[in-house]
C-alpha positions as CSV (number, residue, x, y, z in Angstrom):
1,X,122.3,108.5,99.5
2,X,121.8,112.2,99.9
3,X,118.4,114.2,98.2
4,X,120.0,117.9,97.1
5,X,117.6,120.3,97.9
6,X,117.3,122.0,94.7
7,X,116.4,118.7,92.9
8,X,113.7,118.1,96.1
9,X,112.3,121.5,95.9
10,X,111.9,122.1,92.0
11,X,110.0,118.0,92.7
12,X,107.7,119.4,95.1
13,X,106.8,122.7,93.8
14,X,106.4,121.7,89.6
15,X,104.9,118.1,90.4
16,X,103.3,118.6,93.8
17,X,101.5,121.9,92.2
18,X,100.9,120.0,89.2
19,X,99.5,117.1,90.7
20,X,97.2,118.9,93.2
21,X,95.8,121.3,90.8
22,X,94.7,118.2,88.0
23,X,93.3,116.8,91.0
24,X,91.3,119.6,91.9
25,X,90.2,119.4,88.6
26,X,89.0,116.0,88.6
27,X,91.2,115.2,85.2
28,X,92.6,112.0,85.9
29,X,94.5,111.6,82.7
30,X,96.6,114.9,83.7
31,X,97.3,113.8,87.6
32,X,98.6,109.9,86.5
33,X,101.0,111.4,83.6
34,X,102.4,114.3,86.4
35,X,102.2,111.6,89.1
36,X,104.2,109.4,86.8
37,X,106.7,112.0,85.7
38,X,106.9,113.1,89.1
39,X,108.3,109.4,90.1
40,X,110.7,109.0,87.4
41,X,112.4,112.1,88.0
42,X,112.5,111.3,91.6
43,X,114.1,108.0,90.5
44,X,116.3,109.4,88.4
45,X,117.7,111.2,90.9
46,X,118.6,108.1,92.5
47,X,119.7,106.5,89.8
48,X,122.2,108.6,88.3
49,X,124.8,108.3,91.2
């Protein structure tokens, strides 16, 4: 079971950015929806081998 890095980075930098910044912001709506995309495109990057 081995992460590429592309697929880790492009996670961290569009979610992880995403997620801090609707934090920051105090809009909950906005952090669970990127929180939750965040985790299914993780997963799916599991998943698909």
């Amino acid at each position: 079971m081995k992460i590429k890095f592309t697929n880790l980075a492009v996670f961290v930098i569009f979610f992880g950015i995403a997620l801090i910044e609707a934090l920051q912001e105090q809009n909950w709506l906005k952090a669970t929806l990127f929180l939750a995309l965040g985790i299914l495109s993780f997963w799916a990057d599991f998943e698909s081998k």
